[in-house]
Every structure is written in C-alpha cells, then in structure tokens.
C-alpha positions in Angstrom: 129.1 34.1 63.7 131.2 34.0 66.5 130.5 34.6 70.5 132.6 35.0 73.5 131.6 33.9 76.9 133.7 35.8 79.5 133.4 34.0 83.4 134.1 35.0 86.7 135.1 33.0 89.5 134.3 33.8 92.7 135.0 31.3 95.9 132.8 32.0 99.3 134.4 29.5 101.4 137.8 29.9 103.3 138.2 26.3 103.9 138.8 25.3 100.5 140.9 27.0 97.6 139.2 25.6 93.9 142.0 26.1 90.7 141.5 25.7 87.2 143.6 22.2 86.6 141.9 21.8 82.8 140.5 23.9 80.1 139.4 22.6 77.1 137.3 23.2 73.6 135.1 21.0 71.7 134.7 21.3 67.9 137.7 23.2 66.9 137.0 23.5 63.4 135.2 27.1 64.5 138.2 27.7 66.5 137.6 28.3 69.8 140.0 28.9 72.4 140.2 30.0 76.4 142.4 32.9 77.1 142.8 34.8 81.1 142.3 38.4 80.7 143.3 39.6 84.5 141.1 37.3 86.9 138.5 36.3 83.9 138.4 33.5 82.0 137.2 33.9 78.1 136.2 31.5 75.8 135.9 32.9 72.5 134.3 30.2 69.5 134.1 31.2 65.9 130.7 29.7 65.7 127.4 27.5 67.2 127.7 24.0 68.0 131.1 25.0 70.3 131.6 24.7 74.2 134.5 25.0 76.6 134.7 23.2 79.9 136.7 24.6 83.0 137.9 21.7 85.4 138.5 22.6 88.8 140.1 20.6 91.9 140.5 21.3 95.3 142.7 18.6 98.0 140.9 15.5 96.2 137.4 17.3 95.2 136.9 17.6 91.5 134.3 19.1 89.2 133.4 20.4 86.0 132.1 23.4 84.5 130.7 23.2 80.9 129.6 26.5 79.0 128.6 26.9 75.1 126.8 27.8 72.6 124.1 25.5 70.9 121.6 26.1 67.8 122.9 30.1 69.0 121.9 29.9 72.0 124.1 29.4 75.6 123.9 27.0 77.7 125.7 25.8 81.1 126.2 22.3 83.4 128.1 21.1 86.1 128.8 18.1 87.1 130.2 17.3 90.8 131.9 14.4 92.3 134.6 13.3 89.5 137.3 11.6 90.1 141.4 12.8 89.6 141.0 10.4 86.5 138.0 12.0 84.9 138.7 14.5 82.8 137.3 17.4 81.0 138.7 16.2 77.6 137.2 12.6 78.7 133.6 14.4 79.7 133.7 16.8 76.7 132.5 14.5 73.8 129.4 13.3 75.9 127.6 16.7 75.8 127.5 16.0 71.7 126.9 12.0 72.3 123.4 11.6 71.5 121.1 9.9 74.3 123.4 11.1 77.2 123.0 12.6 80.4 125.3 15.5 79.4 124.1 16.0 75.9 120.4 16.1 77.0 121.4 19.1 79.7 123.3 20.9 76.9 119.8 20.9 74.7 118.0 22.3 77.8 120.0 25.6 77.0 119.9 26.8 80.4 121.0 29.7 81.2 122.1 29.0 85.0 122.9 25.3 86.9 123.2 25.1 90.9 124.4 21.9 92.4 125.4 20.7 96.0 127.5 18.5 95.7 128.1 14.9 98.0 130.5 16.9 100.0 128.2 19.7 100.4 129.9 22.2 98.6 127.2 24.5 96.4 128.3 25.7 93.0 126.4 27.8 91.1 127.1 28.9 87.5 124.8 32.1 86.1 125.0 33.8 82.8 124.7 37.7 83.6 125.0 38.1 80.0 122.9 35.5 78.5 121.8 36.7 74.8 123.3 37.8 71.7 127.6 37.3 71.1 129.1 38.3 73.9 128.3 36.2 76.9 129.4 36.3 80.5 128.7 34.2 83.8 129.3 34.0 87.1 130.7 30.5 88.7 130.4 30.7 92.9 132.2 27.9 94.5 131.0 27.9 97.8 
C-alpha cells in the first residue's frame, strides 16, 4: 500500500532564512521518492517501513526533519543542533538501528514534535493529515 505525505514550510522569523540543503529516502525497495509540487514538498513511498528526511540550514544552523510511515502508521522527529558534517543520509539509518535515540522516537508514532533548539529557534512539525494514505504536515521554523 502506498502513502504520500505532502509538507508545508512556513518560516515566522525575518532574521533567519531556513532552505532545504538535503532530501533523502530510506528503504527504497518500496520506492519512495521527494518531489516539489509549487511551494510543497511530497514524499510519496510505495509502502510501510519507509521515511524521508528534509535537512535544512540557515548561516551555520542545521537541523533535521524526519517523516514516515511505520507498522501503517505516520510518525515525525526533529532533531536540532547538527553540525555542516552531519547529514540526513548519515542520521537516516539510525531511525531503523534498533536501541537508538532516533529509532525509539520513530516507534512513538507521533503525530507532531516541537523543539527549541540551543539557539532558541522553535520548530514545530504537525500532521494536519495524520491517518489513512495521504498524509500532510505543517513544519514552522520560527
């Protein structure tokens, strides 16, 4: 069965400008992939067990935005204060690494994460969609 998780990005503070540096796709034997469709993001997975994360930077400020679909059911994380050497394809394999940090917040299943981050900066991540195939959520970088 496959599901698409459609996000939007919205930035609340002037003083800092967040891009997508990274996108990438964990188990691509159910063939997901991100595509832009206007000012949305989409990942679209050809099955359970398969997560996208969106990496974002900012001057030297880096963090992560993970989003999926586990046992058929979402789930979301964040994690703030990486470094320009950490990367999404580096973080991606801990969310299925059994006994980590990461993996243990992808088997919560949540269906919304907010962080502050050392800097301050809040960033908020909320599925508006959050059952069924087609799935949607809101990042705020603030």
């Amino acid at each position: 069965m496959s599901y698409t998780i459609t996000t939007r990005i919205y930035q609340t503070n002037p003083n800092a400008w967040f891009t997508t540096v990274e996108k990438t796709v964990w188990n691509y034997a159910n063939g997901g992939t991100w595509s832009e469709v206007g000012e949305k993001q989409v990942l679209t997975m050809g099955g359970s067990g398969t997560s996208g994360i969106l990496r974002f930077n900012s001057g030297s400020e880096y963090f992560i935005v993970a989003l999926g679909v586990d046992n058929s059911k979402r789930w979301v994380d964040v994690a703030t204060g990486l470094t320009s050497s950490q990367t999404a394809t580096d973080a991606h394999k801990d969310y299925y690494t059994g006994g980590t940090t990461r993996a243990a917040v992808r088997e919560k299943q949540l269906d919304k994460f907010d962080v502050k981050s050392a800097t301050g900066r809040q960033i908020q991540v909320k599925y508006t969609v959050a059952e069924g195939n087609n799935l949607a959520a809101d990042i705020i970088i603030g």
